[in-house]
Each structure stands twice: as C-alpha cells, then as structure tokens.
N, C-alpha and C positions, 0 to 999 in steps of 0.2 A: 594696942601696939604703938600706938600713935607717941602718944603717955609716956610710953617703955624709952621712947628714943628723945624723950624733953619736951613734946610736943608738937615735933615735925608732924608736916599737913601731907600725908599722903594717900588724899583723895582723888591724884590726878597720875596714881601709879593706877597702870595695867599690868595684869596677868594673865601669860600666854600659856598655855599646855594642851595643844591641841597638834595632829599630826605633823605641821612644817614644825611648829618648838620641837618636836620629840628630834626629829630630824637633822633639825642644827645642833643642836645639841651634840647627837650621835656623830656629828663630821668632826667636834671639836674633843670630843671624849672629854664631854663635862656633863654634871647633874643640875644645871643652871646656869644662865649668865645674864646679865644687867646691861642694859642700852640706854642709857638715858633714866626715864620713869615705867620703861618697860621690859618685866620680867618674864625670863622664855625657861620654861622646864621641862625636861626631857618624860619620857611617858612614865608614870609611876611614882614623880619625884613630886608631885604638889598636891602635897597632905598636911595643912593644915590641922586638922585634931589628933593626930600624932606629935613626939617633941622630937622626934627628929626632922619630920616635917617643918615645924614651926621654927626648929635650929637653921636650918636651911633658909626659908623666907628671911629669917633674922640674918642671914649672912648675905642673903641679894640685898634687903635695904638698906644695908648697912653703905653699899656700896651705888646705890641711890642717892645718898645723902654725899657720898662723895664725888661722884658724877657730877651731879645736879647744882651742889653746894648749899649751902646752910639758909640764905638770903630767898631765896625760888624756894624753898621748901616752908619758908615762913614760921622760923623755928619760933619756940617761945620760951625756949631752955638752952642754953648752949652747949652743943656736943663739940666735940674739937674733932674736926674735920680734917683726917690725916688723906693725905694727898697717896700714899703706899699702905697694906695692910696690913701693918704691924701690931696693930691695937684694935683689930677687928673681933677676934677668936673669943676676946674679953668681954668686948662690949654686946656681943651677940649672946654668948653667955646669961649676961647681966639683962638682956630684952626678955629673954628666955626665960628665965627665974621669974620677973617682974610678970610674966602675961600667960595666964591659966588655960587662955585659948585664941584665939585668932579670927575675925569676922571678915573674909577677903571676898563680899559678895560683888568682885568686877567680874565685870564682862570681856569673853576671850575673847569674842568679834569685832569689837572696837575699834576705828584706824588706831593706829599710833600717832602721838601727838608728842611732838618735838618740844624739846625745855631748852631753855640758855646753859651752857656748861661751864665751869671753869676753863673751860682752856678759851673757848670764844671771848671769855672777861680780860681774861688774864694775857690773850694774845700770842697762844704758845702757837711757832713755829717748827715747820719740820727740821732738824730732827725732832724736837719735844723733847719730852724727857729720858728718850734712847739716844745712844751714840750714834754718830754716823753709819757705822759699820750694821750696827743694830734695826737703825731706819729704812736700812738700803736693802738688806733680806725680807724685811716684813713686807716692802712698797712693790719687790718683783710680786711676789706673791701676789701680789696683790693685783697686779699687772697682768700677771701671767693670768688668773681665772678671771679677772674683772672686767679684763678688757682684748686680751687677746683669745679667746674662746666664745665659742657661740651661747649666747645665753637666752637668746628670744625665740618663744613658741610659739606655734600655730597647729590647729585642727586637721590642717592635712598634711603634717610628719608624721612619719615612721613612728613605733613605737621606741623601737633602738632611736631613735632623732632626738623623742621628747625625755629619755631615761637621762640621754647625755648631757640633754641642758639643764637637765635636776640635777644632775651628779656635778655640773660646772657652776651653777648660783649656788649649791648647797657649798664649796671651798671658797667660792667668792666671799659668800657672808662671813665663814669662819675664817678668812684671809683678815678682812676688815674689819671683825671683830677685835683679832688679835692686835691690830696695830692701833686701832682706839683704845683699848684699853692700855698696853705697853708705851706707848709712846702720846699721848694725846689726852689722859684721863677721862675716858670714853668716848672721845667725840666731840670735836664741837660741830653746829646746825649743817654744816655741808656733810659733814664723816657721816652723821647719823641721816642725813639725805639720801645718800649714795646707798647706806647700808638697807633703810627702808626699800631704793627701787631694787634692791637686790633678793630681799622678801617677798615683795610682790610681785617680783617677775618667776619666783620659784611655785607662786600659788598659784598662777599664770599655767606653769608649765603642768604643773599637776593636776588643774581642773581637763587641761587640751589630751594628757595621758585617758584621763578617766573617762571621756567622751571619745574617744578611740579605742579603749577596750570594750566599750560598750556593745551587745550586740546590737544591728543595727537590722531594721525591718526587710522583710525577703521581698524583693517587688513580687509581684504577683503576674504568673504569665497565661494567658488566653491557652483552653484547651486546643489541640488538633481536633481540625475536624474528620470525626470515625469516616471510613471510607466504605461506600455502599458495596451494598454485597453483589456480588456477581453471578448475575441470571445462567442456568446453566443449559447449554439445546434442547436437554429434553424439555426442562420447564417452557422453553418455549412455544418447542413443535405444541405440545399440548393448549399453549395460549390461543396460537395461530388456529388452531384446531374446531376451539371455542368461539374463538371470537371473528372467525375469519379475517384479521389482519394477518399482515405480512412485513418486514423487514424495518423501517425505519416509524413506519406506525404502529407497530405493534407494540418497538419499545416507549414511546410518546403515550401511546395508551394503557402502558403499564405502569409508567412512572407518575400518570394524573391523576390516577388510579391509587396507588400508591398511598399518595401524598393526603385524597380528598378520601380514602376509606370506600369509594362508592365502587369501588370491588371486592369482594374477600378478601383475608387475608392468604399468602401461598398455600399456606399449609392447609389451609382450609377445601380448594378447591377442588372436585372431582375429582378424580384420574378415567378418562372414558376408556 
C-alpha cells in the first residue's frame, strides 16, 4: 500500500473499528472517516481482503496524506497533495489496481497519537476555508453539544443520565468532525485535541453505562429466628404430674431440658 501511494510511511496510521468507531460513524451517516493518522470505520466496513474494502482504506488514506501532508508522512515519491477531493476517486482507483492485498496488522487499542497538519503549518484561521456564514453554523454546532450539554459521566447516574451523555459526545464528535474537516483540513493539534477528549469521554460514558447494567451482588440477609413452639396445658398438667414442678419451674426445667436432651423428647413421653 505504502508503494501504491509513492512510498508514503504509513506506520504511524491507526485503525479503529470497534463499537465507539461504529458509533460515530452511525451519528455522521458515513462508512468512514479520517482524523489526522487515525482511521474510524463503522461496523462491517473494515475489510481489507475484499476490493471494496481495500477501495475504501484507499479512500481514508488518501485523505491521510491530505490531512497530515506529504513532508510528516515522509514521502519518497511525490503525490500532489490536493487540499479538496477532486482527484481522489482517481488516485484511489490507481492504489487499488496497484495492491493485490492490504496488510493493516494495527492495533485498535492504541491512544491516538496527534501529527502536525497543514493548517497548524500553514496558519489557517477561523473561518479557514468556509465562509463566514459557513463557519458560524458549523461552530454553534459545535457549541451547542460541545460545550452547552452535559457530557461527563459517573457510576452513579441513571441509566437515562449516561444514554444522554452518549447521545451528546457522540454529536459533539461528529459536530467537530464536520468543521475540521470543511473548514480547517482536518484539524490542526487543538481541533484534533478537543476531538480526542471528546472520544474518550464517550468511552468514559459507555464503560459507567455497562457497570450500571450490570447485575449487581444480593447482600445477603441473616435468617429469622423460628419462633418456639408453644407448650400446650395439657402437655403441661402432664409434666407437673411427672415431675412434681409447678409454674415458673416447671417451664425453666423444660426448656434446660430441652436444650441439653437429658429429658425425652415430647413426643416421646408417657401419657399416665
């Protein structure tokens, strides 16, 4: 692949496809998207020994190399680095053709590791490369789930508590997304900051979900204690009978009794 693209170094890209990727993905109604040197694919879409799979990676790193830019990627072939995707479709094509199969043995766990971007080089200012008008939609947005909604979790909210803060970082991200990439050519080192704590605070909220559904251990409670059985007159008259006690001794010598076996059991005893 590497080969395919001139001999860009892309041993410092990641690929994500595990349930948050699937996730953001599903918020942005896309089958992938590129941040920098790390690639997020929704569930089913990172198939590598397939060619539509491989179409697809060839159309993230395409946009890797445009991100990241040519100089940080340590080309040894020169690709012409379009700044818009005009001449993508082509050149993904032409990776395509050139590469019979794809060896992407990264690691999904990995942090994400921040690159220099063109726009941090090059100095771009808001707006970037949207209009005013264009900036100022994408930046509520951005306002709006980024920073006016709750997005931090803990272990002891609501289920409904922690669904909400998933539901408000998963638009945050794809808020952020959207204006790094429209206005900003993916981010420079703060965008792509901002978008990371916005990742990890949705991983945050999902690990604090899954430890709340969890069932959780029954304490365990101390039996009652069974209530003794109750002597009835005649069994008594009959004890008094035998034993020549009477009233507050007879019960004392039925309960020591009782207790140490060194009388019969009831059922056992004569009837005179």
């Amino acid at each position: 692949m590497e080969k395919a693209f001139g001999g860009v170094d892309f041993s410092q890209v990641k690929v994500h496809n595990d349930a948050v990727s699937d996730q953001l993905n599903q918020s942005i109604q896309a089958r992938a998207f590129t941040t920098g040197q790390d690639l997020f694919f929704r569930g089913g879409e990172y198939n590598p020994s397939s060619r539509g799979g491989q179409e697809l990676i060839a159309h993230e790193l395409t946009h890797v190399v445009q991100q990241v830019g040519g100089s940080s990627l340590q080309r040894r072939a020169g690709i012409s680095v379009q700044r818009k995707c005009d001449a993508c479709e082509a050149e993904e094509a032409e990776v395509v053709n050139k590469t019979s199969s794809i060896n992407f043995a990264k690691s999904t766990d990995q942090l994400l590791q921040r690159q220099p971007s063109p726009s941090a080089a090059s100095g771009i200012h808001p707006p970037g490369d949207c209009t005013h008008g264009e900036h100022r939609q994408l930046q509520n947005e951005v306002n709006e789930w980024c920073k006016n909604k709750p997005r931090s979790c803990k272990k002891s909210q609501t289920i409904e508590e922690l669904e909400e803060r998933i539901e408000n970082n998963s638009r945050c991200i794809a808020a952020r997304n959207r204006i790094n990439k429209k206005c900003f050519r993916g981010g420079d080192a703060g965008h792509k900051e901002a978008l990371e704590i916005a990742i990890n605070s949705i991983k945050i909220c999902q690990r604090a979900r899954d430890h709340v559904k969890a069932p959780q251990p029954q304490a365990q409670t101390s039996k009652a204690p069974q209530p003794q059985p109750e002597m009835s007159s005649d069994f008594l008259k009959k004890m008094s009978a035998i034993t020549g006690l009477t009233g507050a001794a007879l019960i004392t010598y039925l309960i020591i009794s009782e207790g140490s076996r060194l009388f019969p059991p009831r059922n056992l005893i004569p009837v005179p």
